[in-house]
Every structure is written in C-alpha cells, then in structure tokens.
C-alpha positions, -999 to 999 in steps of 0.1 A, spaced: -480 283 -435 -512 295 -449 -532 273 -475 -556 291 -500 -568 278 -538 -539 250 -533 -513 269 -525 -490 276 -496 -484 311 -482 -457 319 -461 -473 348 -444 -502 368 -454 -480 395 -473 -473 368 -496 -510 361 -495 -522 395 -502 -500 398 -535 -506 369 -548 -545 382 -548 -536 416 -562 -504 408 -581 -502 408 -621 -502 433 -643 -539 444 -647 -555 437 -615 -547 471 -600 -554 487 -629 -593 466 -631 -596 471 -590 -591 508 -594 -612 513 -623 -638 500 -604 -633 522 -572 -637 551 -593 -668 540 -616 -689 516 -597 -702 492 -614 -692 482 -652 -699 463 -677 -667 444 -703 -671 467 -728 -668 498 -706 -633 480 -695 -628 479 -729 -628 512 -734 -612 522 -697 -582 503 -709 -580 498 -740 -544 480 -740 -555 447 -722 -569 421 -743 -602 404 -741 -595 371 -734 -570 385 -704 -597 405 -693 -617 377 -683 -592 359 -670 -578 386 -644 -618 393 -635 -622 358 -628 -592 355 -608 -608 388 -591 -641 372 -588 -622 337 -578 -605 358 -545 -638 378 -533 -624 409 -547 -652 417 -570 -682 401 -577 -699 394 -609 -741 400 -614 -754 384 -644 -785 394 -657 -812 369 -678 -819 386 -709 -806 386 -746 -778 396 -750 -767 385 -718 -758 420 -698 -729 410 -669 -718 434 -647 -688 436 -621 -684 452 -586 -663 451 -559 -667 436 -525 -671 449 -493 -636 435 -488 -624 449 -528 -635 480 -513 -612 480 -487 -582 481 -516 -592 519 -520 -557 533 -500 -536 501 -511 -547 512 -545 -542 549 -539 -506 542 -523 -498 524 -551 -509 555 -578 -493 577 -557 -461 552 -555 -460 555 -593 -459 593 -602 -435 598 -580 -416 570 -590 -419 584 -628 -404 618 -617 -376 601 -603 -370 576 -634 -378 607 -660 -352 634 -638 -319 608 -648 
C-alpha cells in the first residue's frame, strides 16, 4: 500500500493516475510541454473551455504533486508564471501516447 496526500494507493499505477487523472490536467501538462512557460491568461486563451476558478484548482493540484511549479514575481500586478518539473517533463511520451491514443480512437468512433 502506498500513502501519499492521505491517501492509499494500491500500486503506483493507481498512484500515477490519480496525479494525472481529471479532465484538464493532460490538456494543462501538454500545453506546457509545447509552450514553456505561461502565464493564466495565456491558458486562458490555449483553452478557452475550462473555467477560471478550475484552472487554478487543476494547477494547484499540479503544483500540489511536483508536476509543475509555480514562479511568482513581486511587482503590481502580480505576474505568476507556471512550468513544469524536471519530473512534469518526463510526462512528454505519456502525454504524447495519450494524443496519439485519441485520434486514432476518433477515427474509430467517427467510421461507425
């Protein structure tokens, strides 16, 4: 049994999706493999269908897990920007499995 944030995992599969599982973090983690470094409202405008407040919230989780990390910068307006890890970094073929996953999954669902 594995114990992480007060939880129990029974393997690290069950781990690993918990980290990554939802309906934006792929989505957020791949946005980020392919632009860097970014601010809110450039997530804003990289996906536009996810709301603000669940924005946060998935980034914090994010940031919560080691997956990205958050730099906050002292000036007015505050300027906050989000990277990923070393370890977020190492989602790059997960994520790319996944994408890949999906458009060929679409032809199948879209050929009935």
């Amino acid at each position: 049994m594995i114990q992480y944030q007060e939880k129990e995992f029974y393997n690290t599969k069950d781990l690993a999706l918990s980290v990554v599982g939802g309906r934006w973090k792929i989505a957020i983690i791949w946005s980020l493999l392919h632009n860097g470094t970014l601010r809110l409202s450039e997530f804003n405008k990289i996906l536009p269908d996810i709301n603000q407040r669940m924005l946060i919230r998935q980034l914090r989780e994010l940031e919560r897990d080691l997956i990205i990390a958050r730099t906050v910068y002292p000036v007015v307006p505050p300027k906050v920007e989000y990277h990923l890890t070393d370890i977020g970094k190492e989602l790059a073929p997960v994520v790319q499995s996944i994408c890949d996953w999906g458009d060929q999954y679409l032809k199948v669902i879209t050929e009935e």
